[in-house]
N, C-alpha and C positions, 0 to 999 in steps of 0.2 A: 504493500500500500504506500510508505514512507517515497521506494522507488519509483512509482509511478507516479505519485505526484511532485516530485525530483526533476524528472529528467522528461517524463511524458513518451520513454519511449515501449520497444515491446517488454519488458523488466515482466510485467504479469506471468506469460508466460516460461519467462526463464526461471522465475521465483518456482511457480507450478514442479518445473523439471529439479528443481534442488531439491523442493523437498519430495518427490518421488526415490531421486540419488542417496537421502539419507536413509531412507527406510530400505531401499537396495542395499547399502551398506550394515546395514542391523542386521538384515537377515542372512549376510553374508555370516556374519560374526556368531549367530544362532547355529548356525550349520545346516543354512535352509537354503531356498531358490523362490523368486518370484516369479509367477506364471504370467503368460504374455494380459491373461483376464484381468488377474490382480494387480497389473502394473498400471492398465489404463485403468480401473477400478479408482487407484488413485488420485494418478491425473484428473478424474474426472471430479473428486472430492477438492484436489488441490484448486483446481480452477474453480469451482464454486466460492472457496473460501477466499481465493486472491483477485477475480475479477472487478476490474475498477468500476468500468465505465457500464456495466449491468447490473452493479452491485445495486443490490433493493435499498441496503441501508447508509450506501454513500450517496444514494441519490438525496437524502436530507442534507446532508453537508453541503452539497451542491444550492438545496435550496435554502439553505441558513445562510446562503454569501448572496446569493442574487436577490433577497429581497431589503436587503443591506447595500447592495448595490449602488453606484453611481449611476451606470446606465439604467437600471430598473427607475431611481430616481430623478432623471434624464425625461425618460417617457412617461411621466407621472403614474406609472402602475404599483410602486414600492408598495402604496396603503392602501392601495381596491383590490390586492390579490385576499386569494379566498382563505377564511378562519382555519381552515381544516386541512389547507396545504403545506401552508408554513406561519410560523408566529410571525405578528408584526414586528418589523424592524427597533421598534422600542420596547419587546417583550423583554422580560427576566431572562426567561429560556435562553436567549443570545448575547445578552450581555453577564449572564455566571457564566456560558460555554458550558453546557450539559442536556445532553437530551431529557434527564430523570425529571422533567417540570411537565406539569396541568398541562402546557402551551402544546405539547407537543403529540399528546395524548392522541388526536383524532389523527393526524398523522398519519402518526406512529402505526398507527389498528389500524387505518386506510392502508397503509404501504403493504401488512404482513397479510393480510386479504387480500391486497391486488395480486400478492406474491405466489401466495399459494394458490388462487387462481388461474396466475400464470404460467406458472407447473404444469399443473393439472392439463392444461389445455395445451404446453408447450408438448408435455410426454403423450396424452390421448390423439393430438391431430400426429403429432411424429411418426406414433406406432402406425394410426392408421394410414395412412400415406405410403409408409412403411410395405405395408403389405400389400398395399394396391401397386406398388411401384416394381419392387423388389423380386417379391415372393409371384403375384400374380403374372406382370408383365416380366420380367425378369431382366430389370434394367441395368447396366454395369455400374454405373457411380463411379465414373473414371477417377474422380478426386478422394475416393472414400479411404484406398489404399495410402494414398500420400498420409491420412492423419493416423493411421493404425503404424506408420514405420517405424517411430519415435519408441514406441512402446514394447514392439517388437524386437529393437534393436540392444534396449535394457535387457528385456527378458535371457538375449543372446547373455550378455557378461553376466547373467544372475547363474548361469550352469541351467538353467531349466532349457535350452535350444543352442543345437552347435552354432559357434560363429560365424558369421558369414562378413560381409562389407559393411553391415549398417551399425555395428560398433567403434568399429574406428574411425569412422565418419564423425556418427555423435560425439567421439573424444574430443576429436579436431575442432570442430566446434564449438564445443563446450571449454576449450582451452583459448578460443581465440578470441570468444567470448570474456571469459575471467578476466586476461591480459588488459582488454581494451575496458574493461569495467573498471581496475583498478586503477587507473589514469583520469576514466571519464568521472566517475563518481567516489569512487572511494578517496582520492587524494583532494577534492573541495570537501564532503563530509566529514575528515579528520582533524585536516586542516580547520574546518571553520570551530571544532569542539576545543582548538587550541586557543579560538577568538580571532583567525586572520583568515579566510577562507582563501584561496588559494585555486583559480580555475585555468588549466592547462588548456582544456577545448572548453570554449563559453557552451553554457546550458541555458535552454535546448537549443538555440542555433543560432548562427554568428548574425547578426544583424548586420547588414552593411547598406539599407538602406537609408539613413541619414547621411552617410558618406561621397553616396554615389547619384543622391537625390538631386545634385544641378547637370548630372550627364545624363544619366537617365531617369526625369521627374517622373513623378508618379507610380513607379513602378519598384512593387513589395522585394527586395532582396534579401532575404533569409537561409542561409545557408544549414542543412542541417551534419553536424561533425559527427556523427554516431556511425555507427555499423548496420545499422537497421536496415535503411533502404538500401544500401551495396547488396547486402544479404535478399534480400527481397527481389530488387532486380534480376539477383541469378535465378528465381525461382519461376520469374514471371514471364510469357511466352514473349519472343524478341520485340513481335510487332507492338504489344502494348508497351513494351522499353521505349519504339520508337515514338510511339505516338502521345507517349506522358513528352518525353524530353521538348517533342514537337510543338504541343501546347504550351511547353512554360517557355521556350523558346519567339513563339508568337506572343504569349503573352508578353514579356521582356521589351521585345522589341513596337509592340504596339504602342501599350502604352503612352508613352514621350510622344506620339503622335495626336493620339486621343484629346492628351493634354495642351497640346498647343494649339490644337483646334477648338478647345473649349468645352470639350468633353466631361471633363475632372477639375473641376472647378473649387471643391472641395480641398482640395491632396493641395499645402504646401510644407513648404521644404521644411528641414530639418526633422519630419515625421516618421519615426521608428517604423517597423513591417507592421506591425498590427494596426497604431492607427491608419497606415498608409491602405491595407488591404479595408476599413473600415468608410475609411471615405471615398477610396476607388470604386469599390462595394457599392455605398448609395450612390455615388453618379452614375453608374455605366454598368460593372461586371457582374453585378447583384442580377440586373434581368437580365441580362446575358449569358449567363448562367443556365438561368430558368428557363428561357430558350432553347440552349445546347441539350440540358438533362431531357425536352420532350422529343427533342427531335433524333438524341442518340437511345430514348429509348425505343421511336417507331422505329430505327433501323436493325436494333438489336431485336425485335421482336418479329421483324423480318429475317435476319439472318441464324435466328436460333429454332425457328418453325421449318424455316430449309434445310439447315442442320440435322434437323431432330427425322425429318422425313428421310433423309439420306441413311440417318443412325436406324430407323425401327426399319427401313430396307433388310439393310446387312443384320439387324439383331436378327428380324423372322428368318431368313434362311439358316442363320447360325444355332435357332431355335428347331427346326423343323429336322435339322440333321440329329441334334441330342435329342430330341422328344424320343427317337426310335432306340438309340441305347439307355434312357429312365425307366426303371421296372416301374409299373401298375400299382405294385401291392407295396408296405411300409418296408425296409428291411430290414427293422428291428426282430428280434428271434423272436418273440412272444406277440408280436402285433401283425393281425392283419388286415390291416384299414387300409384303404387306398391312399397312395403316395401322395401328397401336398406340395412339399417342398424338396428339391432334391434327392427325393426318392424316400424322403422319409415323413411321415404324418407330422403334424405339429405337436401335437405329448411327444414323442421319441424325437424329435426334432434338438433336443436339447439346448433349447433359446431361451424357455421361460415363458412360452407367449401369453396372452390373454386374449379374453371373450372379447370378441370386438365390438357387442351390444353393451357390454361395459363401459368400452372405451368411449363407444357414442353417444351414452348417456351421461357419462362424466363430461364431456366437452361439449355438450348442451348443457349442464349446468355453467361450463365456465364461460360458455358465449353468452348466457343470460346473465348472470354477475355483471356487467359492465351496462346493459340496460334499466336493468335495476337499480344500479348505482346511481345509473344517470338523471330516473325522474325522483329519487329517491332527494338528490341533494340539487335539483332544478326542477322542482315541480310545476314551477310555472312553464320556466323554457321549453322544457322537451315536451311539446305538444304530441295531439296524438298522431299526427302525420311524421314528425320527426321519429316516433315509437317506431310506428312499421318503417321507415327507411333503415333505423337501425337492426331490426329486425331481417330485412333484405338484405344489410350488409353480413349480416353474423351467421346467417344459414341459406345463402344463395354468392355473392361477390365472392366472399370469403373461401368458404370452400372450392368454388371454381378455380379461383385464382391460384390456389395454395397448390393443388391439384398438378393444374397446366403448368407450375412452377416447378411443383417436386418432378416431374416427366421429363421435363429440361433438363435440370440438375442430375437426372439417372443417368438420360441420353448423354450430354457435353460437357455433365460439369458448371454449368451457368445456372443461375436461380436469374428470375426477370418480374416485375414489380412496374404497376405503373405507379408514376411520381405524382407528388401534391397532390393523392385523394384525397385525404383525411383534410387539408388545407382550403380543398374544393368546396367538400361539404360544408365544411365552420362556413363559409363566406357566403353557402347559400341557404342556410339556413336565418338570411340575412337579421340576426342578431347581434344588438349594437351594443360592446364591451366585455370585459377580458374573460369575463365567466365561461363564454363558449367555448375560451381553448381547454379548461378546464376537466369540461364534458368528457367519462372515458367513452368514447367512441371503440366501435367493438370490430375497426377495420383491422382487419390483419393478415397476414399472408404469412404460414406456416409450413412454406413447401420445402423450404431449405432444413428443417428437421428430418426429415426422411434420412437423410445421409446419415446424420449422428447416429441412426440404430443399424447403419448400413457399417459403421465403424464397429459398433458394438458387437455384431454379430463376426466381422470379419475377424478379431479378438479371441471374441470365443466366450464374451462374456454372458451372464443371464441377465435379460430385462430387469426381473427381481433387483437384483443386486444393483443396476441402476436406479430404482426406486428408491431402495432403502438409502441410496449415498445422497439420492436429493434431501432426504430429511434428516440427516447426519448433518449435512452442510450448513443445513440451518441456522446450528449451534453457532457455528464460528462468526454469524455476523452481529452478535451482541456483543465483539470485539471492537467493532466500528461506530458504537455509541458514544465509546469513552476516547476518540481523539479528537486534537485541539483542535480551533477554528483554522480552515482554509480557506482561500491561501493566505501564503506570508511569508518573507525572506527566508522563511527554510524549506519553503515548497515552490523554487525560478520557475517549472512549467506551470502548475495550477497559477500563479502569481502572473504568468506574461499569458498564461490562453484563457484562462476563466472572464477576463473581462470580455474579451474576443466571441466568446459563447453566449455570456451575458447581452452583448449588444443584439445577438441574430435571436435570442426569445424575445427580447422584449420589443424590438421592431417586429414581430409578427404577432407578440401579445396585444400590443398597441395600433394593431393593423385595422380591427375591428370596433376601435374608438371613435366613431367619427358623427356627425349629425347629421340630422334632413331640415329642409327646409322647402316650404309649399306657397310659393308668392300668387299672386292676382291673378285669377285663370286657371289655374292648376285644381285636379281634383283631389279633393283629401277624404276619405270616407265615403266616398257617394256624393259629396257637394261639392259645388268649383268656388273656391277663395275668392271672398267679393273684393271687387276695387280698391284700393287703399290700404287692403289686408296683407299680412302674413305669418306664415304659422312655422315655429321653429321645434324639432322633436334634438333634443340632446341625447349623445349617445348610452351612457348610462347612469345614474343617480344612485347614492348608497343608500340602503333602508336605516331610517329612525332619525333622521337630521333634519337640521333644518336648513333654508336653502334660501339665495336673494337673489332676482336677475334683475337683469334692465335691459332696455335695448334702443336703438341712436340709429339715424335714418343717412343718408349719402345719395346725393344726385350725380357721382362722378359712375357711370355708367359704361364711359369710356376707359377706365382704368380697371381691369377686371380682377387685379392684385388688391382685396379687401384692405391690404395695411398698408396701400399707398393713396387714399381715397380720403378726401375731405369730408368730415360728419358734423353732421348738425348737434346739440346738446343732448346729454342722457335724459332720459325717460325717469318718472319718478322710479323709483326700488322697491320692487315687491317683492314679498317673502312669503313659505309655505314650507310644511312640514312633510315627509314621505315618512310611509306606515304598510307595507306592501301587506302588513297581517291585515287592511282593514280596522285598524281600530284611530283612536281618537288621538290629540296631537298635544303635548303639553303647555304651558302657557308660555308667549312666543317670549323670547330677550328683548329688552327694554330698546335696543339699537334695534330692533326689528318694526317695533313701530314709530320711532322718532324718524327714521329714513325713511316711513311709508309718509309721514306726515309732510316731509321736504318735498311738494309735488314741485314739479319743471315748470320755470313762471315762461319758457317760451311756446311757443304759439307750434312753433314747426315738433315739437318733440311727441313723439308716439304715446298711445291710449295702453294702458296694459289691460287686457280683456279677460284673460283668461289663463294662470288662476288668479281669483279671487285673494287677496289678502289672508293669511291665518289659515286656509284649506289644508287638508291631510289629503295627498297624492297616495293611491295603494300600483303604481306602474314605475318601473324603473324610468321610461321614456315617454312623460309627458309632452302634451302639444301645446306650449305655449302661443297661445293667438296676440295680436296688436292690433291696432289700426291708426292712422292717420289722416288729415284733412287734407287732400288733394283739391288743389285748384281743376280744370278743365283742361286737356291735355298734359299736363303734369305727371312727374310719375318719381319713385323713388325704391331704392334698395336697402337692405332693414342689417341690422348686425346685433347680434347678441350677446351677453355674457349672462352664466350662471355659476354660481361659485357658493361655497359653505360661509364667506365672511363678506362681511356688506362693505368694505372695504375693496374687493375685486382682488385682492394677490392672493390668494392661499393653493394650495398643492391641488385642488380640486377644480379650479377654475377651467371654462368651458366657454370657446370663443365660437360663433355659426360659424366665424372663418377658418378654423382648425379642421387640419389636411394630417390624414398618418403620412407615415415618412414613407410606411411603404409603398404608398398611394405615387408618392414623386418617385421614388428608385424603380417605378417601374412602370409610368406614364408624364415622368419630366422632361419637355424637351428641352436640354442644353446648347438648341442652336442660337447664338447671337439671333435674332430677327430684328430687335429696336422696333419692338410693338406694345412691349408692356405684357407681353401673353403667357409667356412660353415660362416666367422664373429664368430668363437667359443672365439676368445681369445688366438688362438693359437701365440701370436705374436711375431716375432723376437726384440732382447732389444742389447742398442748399447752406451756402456762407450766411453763415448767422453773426449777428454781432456780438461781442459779447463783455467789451470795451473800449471806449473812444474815447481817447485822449485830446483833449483842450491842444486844438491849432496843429493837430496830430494827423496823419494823411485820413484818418478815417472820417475827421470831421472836416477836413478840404472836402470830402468826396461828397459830404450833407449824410454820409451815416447816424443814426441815432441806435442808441440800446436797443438789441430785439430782434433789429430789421432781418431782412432773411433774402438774399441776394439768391434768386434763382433762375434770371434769366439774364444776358447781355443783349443789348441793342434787340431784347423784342423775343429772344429766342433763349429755350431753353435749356440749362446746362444742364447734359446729359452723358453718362460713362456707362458704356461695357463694362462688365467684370473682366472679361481675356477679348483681347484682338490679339494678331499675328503678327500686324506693326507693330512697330513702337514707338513712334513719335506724331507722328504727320497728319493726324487723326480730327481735323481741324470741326466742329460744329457750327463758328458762327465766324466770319470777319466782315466788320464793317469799313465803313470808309473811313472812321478816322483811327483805323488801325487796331480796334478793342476786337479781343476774336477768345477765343475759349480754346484749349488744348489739353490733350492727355499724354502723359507717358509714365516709362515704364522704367522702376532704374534695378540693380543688381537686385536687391530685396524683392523681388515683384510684388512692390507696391505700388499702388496707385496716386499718382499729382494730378491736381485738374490745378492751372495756371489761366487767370485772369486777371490780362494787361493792359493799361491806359500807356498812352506816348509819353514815353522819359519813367513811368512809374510804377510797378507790377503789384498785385496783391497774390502771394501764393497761398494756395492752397491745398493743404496734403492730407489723404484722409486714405484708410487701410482697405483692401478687398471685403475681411468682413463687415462692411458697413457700420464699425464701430467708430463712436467720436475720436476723432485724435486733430491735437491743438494744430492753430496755425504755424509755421513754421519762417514768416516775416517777424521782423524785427521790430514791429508795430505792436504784436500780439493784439491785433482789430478784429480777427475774425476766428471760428471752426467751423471747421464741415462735416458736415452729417446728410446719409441721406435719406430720402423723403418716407421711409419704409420704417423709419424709427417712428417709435409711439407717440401720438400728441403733436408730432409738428407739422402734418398738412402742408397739402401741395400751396401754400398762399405763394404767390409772387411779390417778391422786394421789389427792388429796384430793376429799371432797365438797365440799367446805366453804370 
């Protein structure tokens, strides 16, 4: 455990093989031999006890960092995830650092029921797949052999099977292993208990993108210095060598393209590989990705259906020649039933098998567990239409899928999976907030087990014995209750990848946050929103609080970027209680009705219609209604906030303009256009005054406090985020020489420069659209652009 969260590399499995090596050594020293059954037996105990990244009860550790999180607290999810998943971020349970508290209790029973569920259902679909594959069709499992040689290989050195090549193999390995372990990890671990750690190869891999980030911008350079993938590559067939090196090769060199074209907009310099892959991710490769995974899986689904028809070709003839040399009858001495498997019945078969109406009725209970779960702790959500979809999926998808999967996997060796169902579903069960990821959904595809009893058998082991070692295994993971919190400078991979993991949940948890809104004409329930109306639905609302919105109207119509858009005054503040049990609301906070009584003395500010003052809302996603006075022809667009504090800042705050991020990473267009449309960067920038000095150039030029310089001679100063130029970029010159410019200097930072004859005003403000001071020697002015809160497209001066 310690090692995998160390180093992040394959350490799980090599841990497994040591302690198999000990127990081969015991029984050396007994004066005994392990049998090739009892060596996988082990392995099979070792790897339950030491798997990281399946472990049932590291999966809380996992969730005691992410709701602590920066990124969780990033996408404002840290305190709407659910009571029963993980404790809040300000629980006891994470700040003693112990699972043994109240917090963790529903968890905790949630995790060991999902667990043993998933057993149940991993071992019942495996076997029978198993026998449909196997036994029935009599598929090879070309890869089944590769995991039984390990075991086989010990049993050789145990005295139980003469030697052959696959001991000396495993030695060489196993020594080349140690060597390089003792470098990579054991000399920083000893080192650091001296108090100086000491790292010969950086862990888990050399970072060299902040280095390399102005020759090749954008693009993630992480080299990793292990043995792992050298070891891998030799394992793995040429063409997939080529075609990894090919992609990271394009990837490399694309890049630095992407980003000069404006692509990556996000990524600059000096950003390590993980932020670098984080923001490259949201501009561009994140749906690029998502792309590549549907399109290589139609192909793989093409070439492994052609495959498989070529494979059961030569299987049937190679079947049709042994059918005639398999006797009929068992050829156990005492039995005569007809042959089943290999000439011998399943009792004599000596496997261990089981009833398969067993098997089907156990994994019909564990497909129904995860429905039941579902309306058990969402009784509102999982309607009864959601019921039988899940229903469809758990005893029609599901077994197809797993089915067509394991046949593959018999036939070539490949399992095949189609990508983002489970993602599909959440998104059309168009449910608004993070509850839905929640939902155990009961897709699964179970076909790649067949093999594991395809190993078992090859062995020589009993099913039995498999059973029993699942529940032996058990035991060992109330070892993984009592370690510290992760990560943390003695854990460099959990510490450099955990955020990395953390950003891709919660951009998908917060995928599903988003609002509606039903303007004038639109039909909302059977009725079309009268004139002057509209009705805004927020994505979700916590039960038992209370809650205050308001909402502010905008005629810039033309500008379809919500936070670059000039608004009229807030609306008065109204506030209401949610009660989703139906019951009654307590009596409101004194700020609750002092704010309702501050009504909006202007004429243009919105009606709050609907709810009522003081009402108990029982719906997560109410319809907040408005209305306004429209003149004749007139028309306007409405903007909303709802939030837990009549104030507007708190963690809960909820704008109509809030967009998920995964909504842009995977419908942003990053081309420059200079429409205002796309989020290209096209943004309007606006010299604000912010002192004038007495006889000082700023008061020659009739500057006063406030003012807000946003256009020259009539036209508006406007900046790209990325052009390709770098200078020449001109927006406005007039005739007496006053013209606007942008460039770009070694920091690629942005200057917008506006000049009078003999006198300049610069002006220097950063890509992120953050305030930063002027950089004349007047200190007259800063710039900021129009997209920041509160300051409105007004026009200053022309001039």
């Amino acid at each position: 455990m310690f090692l995998g969260l160390y180093t992040g590399g394959g350490v799980g499995a090599a841990a497994q093989w040591v302690t198999v090596i000990l127990f081969l050594e015991v029984s050396k020293r007994s004066f005994t031999s392990l049998k090739r059954q009892e060596i996988y037996l082990l392995v099979y105990v070792a790897s339950a006890l030491i798997a990281r990244e399946e472990g049932a009860f590291l999966d809380l550790l996992w969730r005691q960092y992410f709701v602590r999180s920066a990124e969780a607290e990033q996408f404002g999810i840290s305190r709407i995830l659910p009571w029963w998943w993980a404790p809040s971020p300000d629980s006891e349970a994470i700040a003693e650092r112990t699972f043994l508290h109240r917090d963790w209790l529903a968890p905790i029973l949630l995790l060991v029921i999902g667990t043993i569920m998933g057993r149940i259902a991993w071992f019942t679909s495996g076997y029978m797949l198993f026998r449909l594959t196997s036994d029935r069709e009599q598929l090879p499992f070309p890869t089944a052999p590769m995991s039984a040689l390990s075991a086989m290989a010990l049993a050789e050195d145990s005295g139980a099977e003469r030697e052959t090549w696959k001991w000396p193999v495993f030695s060489i390995g196993a020594a080349i292993g140690a060597s390089f372990g003792a470098i990579y990890v054991g000399v920083p671990v000893v080192t650091q208990l001296w108090g100086s750690k000491v790292e010969i190869l950086p862990i888990p891999f050399w970072d060299l993108t902040p280095y390399f980030g102005n020759i090749l911008p954008a693009t993630p350079l992480g080299i990793a210095v292990h043995l792992g993938p050298i070891f891998s590559g030799l394992l793995m067939p040429f063409w997939s060598v080529v075609g990894s090196f090919s992609g990271v090769m394009l990837h490399t060199a694309i890049s630095p393209f992407l980003y000069e074209l404006g692509y990556l907009p996000r990524w600059e310099v000096g950003m390590d590989t993980i932020r670098t892959q984080i923001a490259t991710g949201i501009d561009f490769w994140r749906a690029f990705s998502i792309g590549i995974t549907i399109a290589v899986t139609i192909v793989s689904f093409y070439q492994l259906f052609s495959t498989g028809r070529e494979k059961r070709a030569e299987l049937r003839e190679k079947l049709q020649l042994e059918k005639a040399d398999q006797p009929t009858v068992c050829q156990h001495s005492d039995c005569h039933r007809p042959s089943e498997v290999r000439g011998y019945c399943l009792k004599h078969l000596g496997r261990g098998d089981f009833n398969l109406w067993i098997c089907a009725s156990l994994f019909c209970v564990a497909a129904i567990y995860p429905i039941v779960l579902a309306k058990t702790l969402f009784p509102t959500l999982v309607s009864t239409g959601l019921l039988v979809i899940f229903v469809l999926i758990a005893f029609v998808y599901a077994p197809i899928m797993s089915f067509v999967s394991a046949r593959l996997d018999g036939l070539v060796g490949r399992e095949i999976s189609i990508p983002y169902v489970d993602e599909a579903i959440r998104f059309m069960t168009g449910f608004r907030g993070v509850e839905i990821w929640f939902v155990p959904f009961p897709a699964r595809n179970f076909g790649g087990h067949a093999e594991g009893f395809r190993v078992v058998e090859l062995v020589g082991m009993k099913f039995t014995s498999l059973l029993k070692a699942l529940v032996v295994s058990m035991m060992y993971w109330t070892f993984l209750w009592r370690l510290a919190p992760i990560p943390s400078e003695s854990y460099p991979y959990a510490q450099l990848m955990w955020p990395l993991r953390a950003f891709d949940q919660a951009l998908y948890l917060s995928s599903t946050m988003y609002s509606k809104m039903w303007r004038a004409g639109e039909e909302l329930e059977g009725d079309i929103v009268p004139r002057g109306q509209a009705v805004w639905s927020p994505s979700n609302l916590q039960d038992g609080r209370w809650w205050y919105w308001r909402v502010r109207t905008t005629r810039d119509f033309e500008v379809p970027d919500p936070v670059k858009r000039s608004y009229e005054p807030w609306s008065q503040t109204g506030y209401f209680y949610t009660n989703f049990d139906g019951g009654g609301a307590p009596p409101p906070p004194e700020a609750a009705e002092q704010l309702a009584a501050e009504a909006s003395t202007s004429s243009d500010a919105p009606e709050l219609l609907w709810p009522p003052n003081g009402m108990t809302i029982a719906t997560p996603n109410p319809n907040f209604r408005v209305a306004v006075n429209l003149a004749p022809g007139d028309s306007v667009d409405f903007y909303f906030e709802v939030d837990r504090l009549p104030s507007f800042d708190g963690e809960f705050l909820q704008r109509s303009s809030d967009r998920p991020l995964l909504f842009e990473v995977l419908w942003q267009d990053m081309r420059f256009t200079g429409d205002l449309k796309d989020d290209d960067g096209d943004l309007n920038i606006a010299a604000i005054v912010t002192g004038v000095e007495p006889e000082g150039l700023g008061d020659q030029l009739g500057l006063t406090e406030g003012d807000r310089i946003r256009a020259v001679n009539g036209v508006e100063l406007r900046i790209p985020q990325w052009d390709t130029e770098r200078i020449d970029r001109y927006f406005t010159q007039g005739a007496d020489s006053v013209f606007a410019a942008w460039e770009r200097d070694e920091k690629t930072m942005r200057r917008a420069v506006v000049r009078r004859p003999g006198e300049a005003l610069g002006l220097e403000f950063a890509a992120d659209t953050s305030f930063v001071e002027s950089w004349t020697e007047y200190d007259a002015v800063r710039v900021a652009t129009v997209a920041e809160e509160g300051l409105g497209p007004r026009l200053g001066y022309d001039d």
